[in-house]
C-alpha positions as protocol buffer text, in pm:
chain_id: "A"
residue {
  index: 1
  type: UNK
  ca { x: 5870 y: 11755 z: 9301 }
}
residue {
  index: 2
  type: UNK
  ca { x: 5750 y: 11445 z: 9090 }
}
residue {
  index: 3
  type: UNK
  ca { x: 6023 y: 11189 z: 9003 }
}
residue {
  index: 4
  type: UNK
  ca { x: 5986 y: 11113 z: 8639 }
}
residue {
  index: 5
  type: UNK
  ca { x: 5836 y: 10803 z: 8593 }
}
residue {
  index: 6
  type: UNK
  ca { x: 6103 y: 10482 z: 8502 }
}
residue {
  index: 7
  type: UNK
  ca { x: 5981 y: 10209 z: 8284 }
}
residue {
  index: 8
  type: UNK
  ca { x: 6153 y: 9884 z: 8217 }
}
residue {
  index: 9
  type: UNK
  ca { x: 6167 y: 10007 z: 7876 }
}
residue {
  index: 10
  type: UNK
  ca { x: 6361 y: 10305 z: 7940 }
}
residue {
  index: 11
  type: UNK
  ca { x: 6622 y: 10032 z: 8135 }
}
residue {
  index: 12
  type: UNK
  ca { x: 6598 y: 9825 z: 7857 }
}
residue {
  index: 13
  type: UNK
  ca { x: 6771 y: 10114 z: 7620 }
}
residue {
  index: 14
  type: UNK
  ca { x: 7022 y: 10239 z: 7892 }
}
residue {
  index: 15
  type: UNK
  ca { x: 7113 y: 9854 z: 7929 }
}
residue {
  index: 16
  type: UNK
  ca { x: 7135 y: 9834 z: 7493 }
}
residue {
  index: 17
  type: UNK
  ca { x: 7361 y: 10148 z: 7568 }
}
residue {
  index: 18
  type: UNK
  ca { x: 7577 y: 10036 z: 7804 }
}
residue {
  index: 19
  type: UNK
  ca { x: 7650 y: 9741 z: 7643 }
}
residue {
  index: 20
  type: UNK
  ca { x: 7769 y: 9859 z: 7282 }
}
residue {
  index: 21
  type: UNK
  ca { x: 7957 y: 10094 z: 7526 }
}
residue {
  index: 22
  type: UNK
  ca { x: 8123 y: 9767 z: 7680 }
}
residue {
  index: 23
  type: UNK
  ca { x: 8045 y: 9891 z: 8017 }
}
residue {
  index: 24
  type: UNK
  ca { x: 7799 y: 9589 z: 8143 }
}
residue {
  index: 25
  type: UNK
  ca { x: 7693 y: 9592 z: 8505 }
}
residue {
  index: 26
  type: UNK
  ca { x: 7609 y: 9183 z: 8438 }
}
residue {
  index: 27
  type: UNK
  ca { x: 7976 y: 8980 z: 8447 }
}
residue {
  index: 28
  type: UNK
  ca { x: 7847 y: 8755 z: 8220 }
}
residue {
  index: 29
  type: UNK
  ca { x: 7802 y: 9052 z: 7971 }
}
residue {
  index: 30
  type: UNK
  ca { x: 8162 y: 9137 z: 7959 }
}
residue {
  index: 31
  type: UNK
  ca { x: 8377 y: 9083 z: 7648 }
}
residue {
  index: 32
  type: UNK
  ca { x: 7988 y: 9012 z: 7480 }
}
residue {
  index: 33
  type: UNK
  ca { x: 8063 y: 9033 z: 7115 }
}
residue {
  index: 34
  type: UNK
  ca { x: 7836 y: 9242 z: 6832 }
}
residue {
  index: 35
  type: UNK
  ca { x: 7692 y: 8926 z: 6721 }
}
residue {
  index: 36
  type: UNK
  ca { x: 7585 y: 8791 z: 6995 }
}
residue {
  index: 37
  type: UNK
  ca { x: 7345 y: 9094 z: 7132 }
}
residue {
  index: 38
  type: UNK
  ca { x: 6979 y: 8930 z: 7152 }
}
residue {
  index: 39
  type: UNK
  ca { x: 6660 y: 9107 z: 7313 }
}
residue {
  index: 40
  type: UNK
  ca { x: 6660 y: 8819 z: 7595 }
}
residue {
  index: 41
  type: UNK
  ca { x: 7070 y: 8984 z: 7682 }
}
residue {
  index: 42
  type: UNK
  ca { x: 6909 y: 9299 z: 7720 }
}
residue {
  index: 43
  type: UNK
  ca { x: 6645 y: 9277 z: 7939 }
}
residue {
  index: 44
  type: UNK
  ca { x: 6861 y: 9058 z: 8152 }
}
residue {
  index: 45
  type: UNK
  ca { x: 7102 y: 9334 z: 8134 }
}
residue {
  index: 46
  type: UNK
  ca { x: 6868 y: 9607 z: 8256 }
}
residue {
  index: 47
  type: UNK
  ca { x: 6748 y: 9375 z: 8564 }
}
residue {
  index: 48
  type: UNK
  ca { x: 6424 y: 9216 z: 8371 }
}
residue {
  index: 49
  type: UNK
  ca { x: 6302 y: 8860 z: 8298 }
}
residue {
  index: 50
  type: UNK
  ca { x: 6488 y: 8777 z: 7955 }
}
residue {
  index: 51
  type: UNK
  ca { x: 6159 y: 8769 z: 7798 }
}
residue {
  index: 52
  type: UNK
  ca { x: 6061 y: 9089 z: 7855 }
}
residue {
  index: 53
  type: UNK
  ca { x: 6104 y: 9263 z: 7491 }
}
residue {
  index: 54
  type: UNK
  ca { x: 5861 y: 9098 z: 7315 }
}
residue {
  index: 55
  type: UNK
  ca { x: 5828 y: 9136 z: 6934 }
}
residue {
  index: 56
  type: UNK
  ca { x: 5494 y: 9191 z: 6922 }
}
residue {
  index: 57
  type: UNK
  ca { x: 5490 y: 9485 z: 7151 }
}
residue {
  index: 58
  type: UNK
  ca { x: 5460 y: 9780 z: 6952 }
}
residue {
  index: 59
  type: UNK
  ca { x: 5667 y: 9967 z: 7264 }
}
residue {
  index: 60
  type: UNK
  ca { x: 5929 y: 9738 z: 7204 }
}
residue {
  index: 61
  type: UNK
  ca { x: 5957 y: 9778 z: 6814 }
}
residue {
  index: 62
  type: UNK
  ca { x: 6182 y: 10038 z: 6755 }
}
residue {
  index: 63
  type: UNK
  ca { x: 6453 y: 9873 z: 7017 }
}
residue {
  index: 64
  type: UNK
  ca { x: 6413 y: 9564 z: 6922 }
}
residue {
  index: 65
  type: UNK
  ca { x: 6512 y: 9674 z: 6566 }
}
residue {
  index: 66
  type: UNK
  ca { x: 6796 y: 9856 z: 6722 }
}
residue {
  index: 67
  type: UNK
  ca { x: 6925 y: 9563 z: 6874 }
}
residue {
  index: 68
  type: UNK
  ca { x: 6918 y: 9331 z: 6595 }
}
residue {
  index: 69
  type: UNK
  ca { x: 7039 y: 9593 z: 6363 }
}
residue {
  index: 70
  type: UNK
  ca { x: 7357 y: 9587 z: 6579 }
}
residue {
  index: 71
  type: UNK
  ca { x: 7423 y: 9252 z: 6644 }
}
residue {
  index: 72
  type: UNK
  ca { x: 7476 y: 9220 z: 6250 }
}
residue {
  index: 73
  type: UNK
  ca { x: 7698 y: 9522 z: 6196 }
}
residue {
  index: 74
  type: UNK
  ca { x: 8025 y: 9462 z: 6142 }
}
residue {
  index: 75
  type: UNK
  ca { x: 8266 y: 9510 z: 6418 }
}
residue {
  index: 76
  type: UNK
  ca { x: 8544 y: 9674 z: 6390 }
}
residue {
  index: 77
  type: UNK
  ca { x: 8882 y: 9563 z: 6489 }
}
residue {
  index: 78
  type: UNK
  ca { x: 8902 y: 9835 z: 6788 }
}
residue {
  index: 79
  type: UNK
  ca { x: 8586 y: 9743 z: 6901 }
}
residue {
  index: 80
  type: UNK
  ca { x: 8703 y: 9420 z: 6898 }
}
residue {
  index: 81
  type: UNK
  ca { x: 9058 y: 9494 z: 7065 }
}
residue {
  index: 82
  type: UNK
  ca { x: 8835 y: 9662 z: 7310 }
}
residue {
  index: 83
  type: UNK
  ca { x: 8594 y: 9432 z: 7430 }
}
residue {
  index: 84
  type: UNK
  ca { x: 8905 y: 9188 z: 7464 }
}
residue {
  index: 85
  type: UNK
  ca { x: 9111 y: 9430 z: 7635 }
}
residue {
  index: 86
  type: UNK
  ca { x: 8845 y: 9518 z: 7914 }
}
residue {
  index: 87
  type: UNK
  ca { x: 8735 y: 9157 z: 7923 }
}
residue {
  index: 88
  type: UNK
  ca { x: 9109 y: 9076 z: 7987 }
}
residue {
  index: 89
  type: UNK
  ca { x: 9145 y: 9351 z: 8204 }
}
residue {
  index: 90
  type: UNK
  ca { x: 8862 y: 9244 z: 8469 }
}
residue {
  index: 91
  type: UNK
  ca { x: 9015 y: 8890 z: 8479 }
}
residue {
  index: 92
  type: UNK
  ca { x: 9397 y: 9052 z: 8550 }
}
residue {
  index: 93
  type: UNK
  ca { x: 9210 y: 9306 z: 8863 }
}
residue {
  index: 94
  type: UNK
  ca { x: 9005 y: 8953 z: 8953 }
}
residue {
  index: 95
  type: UNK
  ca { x: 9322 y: 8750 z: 8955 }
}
residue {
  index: 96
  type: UNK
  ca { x: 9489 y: 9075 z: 9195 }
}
residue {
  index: 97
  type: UNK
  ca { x: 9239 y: 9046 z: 9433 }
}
residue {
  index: 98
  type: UNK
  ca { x: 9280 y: 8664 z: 9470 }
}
residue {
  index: 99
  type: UNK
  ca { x: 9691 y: 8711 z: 9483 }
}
residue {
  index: 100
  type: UNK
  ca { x: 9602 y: 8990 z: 9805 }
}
residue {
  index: 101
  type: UNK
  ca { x: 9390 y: 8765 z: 9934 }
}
residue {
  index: 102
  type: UNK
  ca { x: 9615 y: 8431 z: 9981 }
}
residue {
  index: 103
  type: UNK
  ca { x: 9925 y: 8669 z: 10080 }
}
residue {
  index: 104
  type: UNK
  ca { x: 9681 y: 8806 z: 10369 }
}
residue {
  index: 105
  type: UNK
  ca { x: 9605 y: 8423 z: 10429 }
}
residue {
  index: 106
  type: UNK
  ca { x: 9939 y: 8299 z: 10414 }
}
residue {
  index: 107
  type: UNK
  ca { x: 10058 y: 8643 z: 10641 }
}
residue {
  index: 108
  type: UNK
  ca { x: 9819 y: 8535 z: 10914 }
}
residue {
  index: 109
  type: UNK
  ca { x: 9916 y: 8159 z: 10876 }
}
residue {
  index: 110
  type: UNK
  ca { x: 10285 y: 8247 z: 10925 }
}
residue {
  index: 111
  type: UNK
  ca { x: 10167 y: 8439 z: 11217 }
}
residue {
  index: 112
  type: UNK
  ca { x: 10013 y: 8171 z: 11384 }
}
residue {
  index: 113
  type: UNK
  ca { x: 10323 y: 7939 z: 11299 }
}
residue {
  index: 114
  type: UNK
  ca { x: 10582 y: 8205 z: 11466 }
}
residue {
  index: 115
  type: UNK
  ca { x: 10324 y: 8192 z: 11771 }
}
residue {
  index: 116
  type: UNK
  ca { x: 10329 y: 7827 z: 11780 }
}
residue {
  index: 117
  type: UNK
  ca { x: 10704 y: 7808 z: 11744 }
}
residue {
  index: 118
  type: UNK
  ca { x: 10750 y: 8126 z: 12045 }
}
residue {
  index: 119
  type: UNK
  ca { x: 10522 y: 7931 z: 12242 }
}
residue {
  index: 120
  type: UNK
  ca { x: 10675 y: 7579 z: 12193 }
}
residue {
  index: 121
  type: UNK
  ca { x: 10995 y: 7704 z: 12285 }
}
residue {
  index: 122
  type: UNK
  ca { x: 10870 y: 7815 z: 12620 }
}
residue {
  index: 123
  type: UNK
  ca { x: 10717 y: 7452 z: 12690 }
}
residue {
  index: 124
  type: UNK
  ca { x: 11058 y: 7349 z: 12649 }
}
residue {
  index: 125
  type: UNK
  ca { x: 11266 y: 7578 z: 12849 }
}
residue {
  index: 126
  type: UNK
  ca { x: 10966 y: 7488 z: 13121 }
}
residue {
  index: 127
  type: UNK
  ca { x: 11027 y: 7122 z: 13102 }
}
residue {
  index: 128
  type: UNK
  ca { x: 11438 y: 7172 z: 13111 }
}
residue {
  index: 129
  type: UNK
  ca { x: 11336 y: 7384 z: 13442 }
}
residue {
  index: 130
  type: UNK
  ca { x: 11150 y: 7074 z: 13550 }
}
residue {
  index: 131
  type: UNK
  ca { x: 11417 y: 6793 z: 13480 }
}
residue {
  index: 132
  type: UNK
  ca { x: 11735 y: 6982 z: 13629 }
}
residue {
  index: 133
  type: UNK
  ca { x: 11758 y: 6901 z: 13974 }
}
residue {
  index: 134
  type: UNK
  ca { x: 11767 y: 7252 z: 14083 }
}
residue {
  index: 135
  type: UNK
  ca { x: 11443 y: 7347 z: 13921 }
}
residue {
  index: 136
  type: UNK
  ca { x: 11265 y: 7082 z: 14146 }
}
residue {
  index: 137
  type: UNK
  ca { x: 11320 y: 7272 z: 14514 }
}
């Protein structure tokens, strides 16, 4: 029952994956274009220090080439409708949660204002009790 063992290498090309998949656990990653896929994005992506592919590390050669060979390919114009699309799509379910959030705000404000109001009113029937000459015996 040995786990295989997980390198940050191995997260390294998941993370390459994911990204030319436009499916970036990193919110800064979202929407990130072809051309702008660097070694330093990709270890960030997987959860390492952005210098962790190194150049000189023969390990790291043969996604380092990867990466590079990417970034200058040409995109395509559904990639690109893509990464806009999802990128636009995250800021439409962001903007959603915010809307949900101030109508719970302003529900629980208007709440408190209908208390206030209820509560105001009784003060003043109280004090009308008070004044009238039969509500002092």
């Amino acid at each position: 029952m040995s786990k295989l063992k997980r390198n940050g290498l191995d997260d390294c090309f998941e993370a390459f994956e994911r990204l030319k998949a436009g499916n970036p656990m990193k919110t800064e990653h979202v929407g990130l274009k072809r051309s702008e896929f660097t070694a330093g994005k990709i270890s960030w992506e997987a959860g390492l220090d952005r210098g962790y592919l190194k150049k000189g590390r023969p390990k790291h050669a043969e996604l380092i080439k990867k990466i590079y060979t990417y970034a200058e390919g040409k995109s395509t114009a559904e990639e690109e409708l893509n990464l806009v699309t999802k990128k636009s799509d995250k800021k439409v379910d962001e903007a959603r949660r915010e809307a949900d959030l101030s109508e719970d705000l302003l529900h629980l404000a208007l709440s408190r204002e209908l208390l206030l109001v209820s509560k105001i009113k009784e003060l003043e029937q109280e004090i009308k009790m008070l004044k009238s000459p039969l509500g002092r015996i």
